[in-house]
ChimeraX commands (.cxc) that place a marker at each C-alpha (Angstrom):
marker #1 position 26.17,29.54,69.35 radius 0.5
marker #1 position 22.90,28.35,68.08 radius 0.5
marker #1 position 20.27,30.86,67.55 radius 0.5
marker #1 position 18.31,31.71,71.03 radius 0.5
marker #1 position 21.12,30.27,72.85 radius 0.5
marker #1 position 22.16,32.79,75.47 radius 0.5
marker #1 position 23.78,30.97,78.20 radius 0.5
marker #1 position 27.31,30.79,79.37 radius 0.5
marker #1 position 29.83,29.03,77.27 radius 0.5
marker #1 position 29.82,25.07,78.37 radius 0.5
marker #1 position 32.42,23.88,80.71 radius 0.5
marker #1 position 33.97,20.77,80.54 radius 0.5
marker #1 position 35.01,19.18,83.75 radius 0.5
marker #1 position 35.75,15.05,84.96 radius 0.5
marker #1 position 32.94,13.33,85.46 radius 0.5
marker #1 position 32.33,12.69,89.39 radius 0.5
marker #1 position 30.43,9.56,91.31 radius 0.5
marker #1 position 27.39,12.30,91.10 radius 0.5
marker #1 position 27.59,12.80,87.64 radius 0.5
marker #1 position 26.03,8.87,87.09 radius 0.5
marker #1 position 22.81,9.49,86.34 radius 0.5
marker #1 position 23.80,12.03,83.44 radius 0.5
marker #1 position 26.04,9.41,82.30 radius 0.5
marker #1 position 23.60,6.87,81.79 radius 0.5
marker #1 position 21.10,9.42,80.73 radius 0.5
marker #1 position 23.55,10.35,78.20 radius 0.5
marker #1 position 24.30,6.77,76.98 radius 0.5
marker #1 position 20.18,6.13,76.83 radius 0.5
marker #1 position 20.21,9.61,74.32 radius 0.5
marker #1 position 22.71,8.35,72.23 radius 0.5
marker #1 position 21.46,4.95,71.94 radius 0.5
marker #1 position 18.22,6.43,71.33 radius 0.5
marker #1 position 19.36,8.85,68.39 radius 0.5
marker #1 position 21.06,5.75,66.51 radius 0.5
marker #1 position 18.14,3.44,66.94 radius 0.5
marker #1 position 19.41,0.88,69.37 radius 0.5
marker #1 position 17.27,1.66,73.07 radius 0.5
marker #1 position 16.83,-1.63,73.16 radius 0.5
marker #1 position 20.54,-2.66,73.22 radius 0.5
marker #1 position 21.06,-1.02,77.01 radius 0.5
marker #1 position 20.64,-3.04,79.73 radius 0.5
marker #1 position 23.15,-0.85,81.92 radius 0.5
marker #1 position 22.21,1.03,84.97 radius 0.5
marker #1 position 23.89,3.99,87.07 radius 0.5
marker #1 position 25.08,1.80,89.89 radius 0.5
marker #1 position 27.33,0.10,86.56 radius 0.5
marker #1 position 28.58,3.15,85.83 radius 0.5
marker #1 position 29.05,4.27,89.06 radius 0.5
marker #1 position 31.11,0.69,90.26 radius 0.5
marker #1 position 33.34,0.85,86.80 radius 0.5
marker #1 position 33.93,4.21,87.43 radius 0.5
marker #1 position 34.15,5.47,90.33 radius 0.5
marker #1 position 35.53,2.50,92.40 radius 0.5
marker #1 position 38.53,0.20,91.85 radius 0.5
marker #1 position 39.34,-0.99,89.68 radius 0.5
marker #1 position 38.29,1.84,87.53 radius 0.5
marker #1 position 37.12,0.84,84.24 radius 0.5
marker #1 position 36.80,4.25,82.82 radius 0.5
marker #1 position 36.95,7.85,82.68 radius 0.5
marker #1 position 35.12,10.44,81.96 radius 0.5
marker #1 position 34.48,13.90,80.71 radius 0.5
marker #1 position 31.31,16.16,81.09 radius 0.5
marker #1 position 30.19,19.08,79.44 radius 0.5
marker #1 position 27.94,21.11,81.15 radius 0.5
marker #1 position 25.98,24.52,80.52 radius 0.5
marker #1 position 24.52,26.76,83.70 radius 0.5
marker #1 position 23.99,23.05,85.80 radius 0.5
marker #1 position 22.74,20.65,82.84 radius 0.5
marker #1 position 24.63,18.17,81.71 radius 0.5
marker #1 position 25.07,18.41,78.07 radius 0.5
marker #1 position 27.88,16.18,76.10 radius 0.5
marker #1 position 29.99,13.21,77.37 radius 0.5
marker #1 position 33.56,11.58,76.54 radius 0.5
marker #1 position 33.66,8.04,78.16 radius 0.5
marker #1 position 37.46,6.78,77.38 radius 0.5
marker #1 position 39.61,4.30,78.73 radius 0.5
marker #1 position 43.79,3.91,78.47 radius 0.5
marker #1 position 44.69,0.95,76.27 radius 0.5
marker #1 position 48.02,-0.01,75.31 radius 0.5
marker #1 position 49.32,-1.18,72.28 radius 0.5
marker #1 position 51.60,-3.86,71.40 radius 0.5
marker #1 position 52.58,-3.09,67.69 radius 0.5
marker #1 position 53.53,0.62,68.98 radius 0.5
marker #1 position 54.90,-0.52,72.54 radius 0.5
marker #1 position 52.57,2.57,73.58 radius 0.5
marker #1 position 49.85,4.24,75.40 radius 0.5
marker #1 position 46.50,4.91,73.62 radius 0.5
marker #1 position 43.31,6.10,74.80 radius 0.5
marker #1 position 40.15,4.77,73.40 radius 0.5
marker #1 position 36.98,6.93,73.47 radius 0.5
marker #1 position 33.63,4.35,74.16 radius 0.5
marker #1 position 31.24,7.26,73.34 radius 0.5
marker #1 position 31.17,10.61,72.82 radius 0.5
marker #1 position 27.65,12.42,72.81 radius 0.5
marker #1 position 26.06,15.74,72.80 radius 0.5
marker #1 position 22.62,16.26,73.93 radius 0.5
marker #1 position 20.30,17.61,70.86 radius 0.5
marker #1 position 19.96,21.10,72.32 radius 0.5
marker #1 position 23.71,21.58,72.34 radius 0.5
marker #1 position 24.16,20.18,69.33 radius 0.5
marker #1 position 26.41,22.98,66.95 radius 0.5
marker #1 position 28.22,24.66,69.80 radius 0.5
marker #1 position 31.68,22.94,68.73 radius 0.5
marker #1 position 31.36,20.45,72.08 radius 0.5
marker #1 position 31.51,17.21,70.25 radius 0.5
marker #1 position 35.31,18.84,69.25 radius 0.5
marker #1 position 36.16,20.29,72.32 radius 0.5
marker #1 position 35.21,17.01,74.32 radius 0.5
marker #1 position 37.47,14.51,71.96 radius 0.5
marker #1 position 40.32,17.06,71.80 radius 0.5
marker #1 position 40.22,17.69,75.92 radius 0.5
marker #1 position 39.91,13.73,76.07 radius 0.5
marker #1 position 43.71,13.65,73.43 radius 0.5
marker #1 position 45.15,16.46,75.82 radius 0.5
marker #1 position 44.10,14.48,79.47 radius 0.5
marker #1 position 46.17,11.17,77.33 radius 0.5
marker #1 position 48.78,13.33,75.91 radius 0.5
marker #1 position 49.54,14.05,79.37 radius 0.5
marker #1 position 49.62,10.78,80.61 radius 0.5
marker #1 position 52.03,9.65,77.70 radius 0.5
marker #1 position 49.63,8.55,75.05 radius 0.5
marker #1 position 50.26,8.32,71.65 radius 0.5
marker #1 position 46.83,8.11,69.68 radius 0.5
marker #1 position 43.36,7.73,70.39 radius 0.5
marker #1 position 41.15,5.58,69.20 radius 0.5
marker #1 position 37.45,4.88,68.65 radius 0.5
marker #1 position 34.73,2.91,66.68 radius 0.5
marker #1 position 31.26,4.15,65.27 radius 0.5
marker #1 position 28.74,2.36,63.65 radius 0.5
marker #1 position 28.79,2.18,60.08 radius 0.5
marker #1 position 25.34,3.14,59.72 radius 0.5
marker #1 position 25.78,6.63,61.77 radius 0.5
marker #1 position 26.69,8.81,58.72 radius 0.5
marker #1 position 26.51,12.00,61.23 radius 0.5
marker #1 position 29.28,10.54,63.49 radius 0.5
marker #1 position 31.02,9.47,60.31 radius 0.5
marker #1 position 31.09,12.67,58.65 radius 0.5
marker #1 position 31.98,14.48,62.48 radius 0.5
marker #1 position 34.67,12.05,62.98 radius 0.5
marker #1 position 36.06,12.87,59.45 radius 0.5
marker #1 position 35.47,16.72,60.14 radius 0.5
marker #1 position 37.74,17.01,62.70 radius 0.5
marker #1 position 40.51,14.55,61.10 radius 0.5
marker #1 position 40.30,11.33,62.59 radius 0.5
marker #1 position 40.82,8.75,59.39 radius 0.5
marker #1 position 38.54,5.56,58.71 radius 0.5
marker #1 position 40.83,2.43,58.98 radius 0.5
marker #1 position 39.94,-0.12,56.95 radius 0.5
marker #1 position 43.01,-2.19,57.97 radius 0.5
marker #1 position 40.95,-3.56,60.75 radius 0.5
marker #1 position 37.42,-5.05,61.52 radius 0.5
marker #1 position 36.08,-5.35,65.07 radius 0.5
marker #1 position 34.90,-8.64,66.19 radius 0.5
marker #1 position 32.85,-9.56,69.12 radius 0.5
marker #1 position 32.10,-12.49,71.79 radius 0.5
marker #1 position 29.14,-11.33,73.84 radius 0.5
marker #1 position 26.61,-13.38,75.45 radius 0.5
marker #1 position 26.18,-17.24,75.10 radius 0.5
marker #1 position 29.24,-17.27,72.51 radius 0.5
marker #1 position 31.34,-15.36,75.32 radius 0.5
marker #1 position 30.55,-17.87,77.88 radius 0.5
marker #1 position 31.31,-20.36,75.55 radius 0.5
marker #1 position 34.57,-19.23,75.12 radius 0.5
marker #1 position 35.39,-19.00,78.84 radius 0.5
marker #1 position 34.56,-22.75,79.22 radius 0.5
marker #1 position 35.80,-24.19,76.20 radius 0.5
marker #1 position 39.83,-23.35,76.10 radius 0.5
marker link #1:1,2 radius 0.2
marker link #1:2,3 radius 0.2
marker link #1:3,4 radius 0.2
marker link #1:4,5 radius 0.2
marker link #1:5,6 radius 0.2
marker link #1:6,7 radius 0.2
marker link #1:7,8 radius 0.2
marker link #1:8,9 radius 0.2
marker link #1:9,10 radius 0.2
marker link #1:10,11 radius 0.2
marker link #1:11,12 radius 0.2
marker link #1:12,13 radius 0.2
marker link #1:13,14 radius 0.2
marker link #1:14,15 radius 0.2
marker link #1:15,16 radius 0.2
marker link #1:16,17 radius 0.2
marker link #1:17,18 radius 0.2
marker link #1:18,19 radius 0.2
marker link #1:19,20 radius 0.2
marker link #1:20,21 radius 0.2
marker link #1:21,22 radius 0.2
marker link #1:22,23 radius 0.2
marker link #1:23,24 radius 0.2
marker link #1:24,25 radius 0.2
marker link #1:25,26 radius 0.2
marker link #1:26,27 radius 0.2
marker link #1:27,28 radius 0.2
marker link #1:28,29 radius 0.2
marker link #1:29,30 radius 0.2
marker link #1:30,31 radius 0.2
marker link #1:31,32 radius 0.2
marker link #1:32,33 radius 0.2
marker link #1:33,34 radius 0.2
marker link #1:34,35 radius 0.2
marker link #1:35,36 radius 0.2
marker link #1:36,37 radius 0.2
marker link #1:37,38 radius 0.2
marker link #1:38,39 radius 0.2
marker link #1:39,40 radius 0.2
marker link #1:40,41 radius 0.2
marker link #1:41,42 radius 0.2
marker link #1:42,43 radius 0.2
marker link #1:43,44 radius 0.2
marker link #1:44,45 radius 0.2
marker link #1:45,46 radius 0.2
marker link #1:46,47 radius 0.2
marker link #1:47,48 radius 0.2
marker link #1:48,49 radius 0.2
marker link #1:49,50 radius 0.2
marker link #1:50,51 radius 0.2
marker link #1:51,52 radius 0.2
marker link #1:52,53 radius 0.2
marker link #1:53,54 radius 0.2
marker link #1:54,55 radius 0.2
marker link #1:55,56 radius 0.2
marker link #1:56,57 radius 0.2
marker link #1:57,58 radius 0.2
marker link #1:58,59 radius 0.2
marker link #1:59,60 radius 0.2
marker link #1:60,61 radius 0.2
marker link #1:61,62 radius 0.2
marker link #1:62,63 radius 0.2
marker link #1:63,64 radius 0.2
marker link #1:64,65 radius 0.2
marker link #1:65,66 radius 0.2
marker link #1:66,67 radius 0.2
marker link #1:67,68 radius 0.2
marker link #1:68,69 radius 0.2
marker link #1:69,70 radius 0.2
marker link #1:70,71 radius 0.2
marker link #1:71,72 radius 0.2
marker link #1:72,73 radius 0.2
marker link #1:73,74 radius 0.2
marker link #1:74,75 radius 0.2
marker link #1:75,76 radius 0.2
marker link #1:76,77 radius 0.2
marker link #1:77,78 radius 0.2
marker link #1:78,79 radius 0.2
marker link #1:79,80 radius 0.2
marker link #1:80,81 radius 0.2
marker link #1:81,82 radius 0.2
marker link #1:82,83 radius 0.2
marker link #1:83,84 radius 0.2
marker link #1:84,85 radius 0.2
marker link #1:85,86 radius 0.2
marker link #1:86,87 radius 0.2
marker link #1:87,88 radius 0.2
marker link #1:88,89 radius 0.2
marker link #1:89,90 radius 0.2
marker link #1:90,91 radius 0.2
marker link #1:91,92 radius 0.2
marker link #1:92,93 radius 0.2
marker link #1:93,94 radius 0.2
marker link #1:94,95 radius 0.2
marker link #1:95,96 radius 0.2
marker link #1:96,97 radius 0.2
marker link #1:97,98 radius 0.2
marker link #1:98,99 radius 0.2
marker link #1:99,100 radius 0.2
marker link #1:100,101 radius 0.2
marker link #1:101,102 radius 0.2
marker link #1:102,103 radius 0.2
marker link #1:103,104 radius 0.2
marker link #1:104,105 radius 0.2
marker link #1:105,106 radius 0.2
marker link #1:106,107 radius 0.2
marker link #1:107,108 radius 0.2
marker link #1:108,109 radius 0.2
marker link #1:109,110 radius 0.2
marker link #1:110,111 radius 0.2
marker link #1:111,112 radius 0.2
marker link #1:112,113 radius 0.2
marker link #1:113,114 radius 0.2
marker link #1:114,115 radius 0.2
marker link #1:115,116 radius 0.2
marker link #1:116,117 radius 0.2
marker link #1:117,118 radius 0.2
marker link #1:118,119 radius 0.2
marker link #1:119,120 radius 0.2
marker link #1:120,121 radius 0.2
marker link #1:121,122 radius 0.2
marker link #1:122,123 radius 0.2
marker link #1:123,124 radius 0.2
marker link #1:124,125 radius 0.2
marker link #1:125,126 radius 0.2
marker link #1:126,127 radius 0.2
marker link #1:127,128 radius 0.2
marker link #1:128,129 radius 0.2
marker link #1:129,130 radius 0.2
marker link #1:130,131 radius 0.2
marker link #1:131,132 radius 0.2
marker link #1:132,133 radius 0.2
marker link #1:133,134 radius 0.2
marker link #1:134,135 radius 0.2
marker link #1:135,136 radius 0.2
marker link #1:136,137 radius 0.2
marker link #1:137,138 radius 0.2
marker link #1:138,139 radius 0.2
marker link #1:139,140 radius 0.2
marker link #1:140,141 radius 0.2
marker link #1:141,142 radius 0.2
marker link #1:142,143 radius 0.2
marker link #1:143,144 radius 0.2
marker link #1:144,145 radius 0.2
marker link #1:145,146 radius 0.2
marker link #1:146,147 radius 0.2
marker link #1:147,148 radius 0.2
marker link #1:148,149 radius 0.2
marker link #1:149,150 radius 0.2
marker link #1:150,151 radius 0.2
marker link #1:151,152 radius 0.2
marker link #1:152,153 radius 0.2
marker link #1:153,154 radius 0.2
marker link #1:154,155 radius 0.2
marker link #1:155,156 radius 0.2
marker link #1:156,157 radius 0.2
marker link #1:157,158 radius 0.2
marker link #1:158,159 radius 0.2
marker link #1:159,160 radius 0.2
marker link #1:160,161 radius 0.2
marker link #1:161,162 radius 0.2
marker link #1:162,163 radius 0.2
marker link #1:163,164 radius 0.2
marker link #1:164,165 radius 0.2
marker link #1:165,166 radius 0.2
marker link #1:166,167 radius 0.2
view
């Protein structure tokens, strides 16, 4: 534990339609520690619609130490087509500054692999900006490997819309 830190170990528990305003609070820390605030425009009620009613978007796990909310896994199930399997891709993991060295950032993505494992997953998946040499480093820490087989590309926006309209 980090020095002065005398509470409980954290649990880690699903997320619940209660837990939205952590999420998002979460989501606005992590955002805020890479140096992208203003790239947010969600809300609670988003995460509480996409997650909490059907269809559900997304799941989630939360870690939490004597009633605060302290780390995060948002996943979702993907399949994929090459493998003819079931994957799980993690959208963000985060743990808040105070809890930061306490092993959660591990615990969360390796709770997330067990919840898939158990649905029939085969791998999990996840992206992190290139520029976020902690995550990097984390990420390679606890033997996930880069891929550089694959770049990400993205439609958001005006060019999304544009592609909806022009088949």
């Amino acid at each position: 534990m980090k020095e002065g830190n005398t509470l409980a170990d954290p649990v880690i528990r699903p997320a619940v339609a209660s837990d939205v305003d952590d999420i998002h609070g979460l989501i606005l820390h992590l955002a805020a520690s890479t140096g992208h605030t203003g790239k947010i425009i969600s809300t609670p009620t988003d995460f509480l619609r996409s997650g909490f009613s059907e269809p559900v978007a997304f799941q989630a796990l939360i870690a939490e130490q004597a009633g605060q909310v302290i780390g995060l896994s948002l996943f979702f199930y993907t399949f994929s087509s090459w493998r003819g399997e079931l994957g799980v891709y993690v959208q963000d993991l985060v743990v808040a500054e105070q809890a930061r060295g306490l092993g959660l950032g591990r615990r969360l993505i390796c709770e997330t692999a067990r919840l898939a494992l158990g649905k029939g997953a085969s791998h999990l998946r996840l992206s992190v900006a290139s520029d976020n040499d902690i995550a990097v480093q984390f990420y390679d820490h606890i033997g996930l490997v880069a891929s550089d087989k694959e770049r990400i590309f993205e439609a958001e926006g005006l060019a999304f819309a544009q592609l909806a309209e022009n088949p």
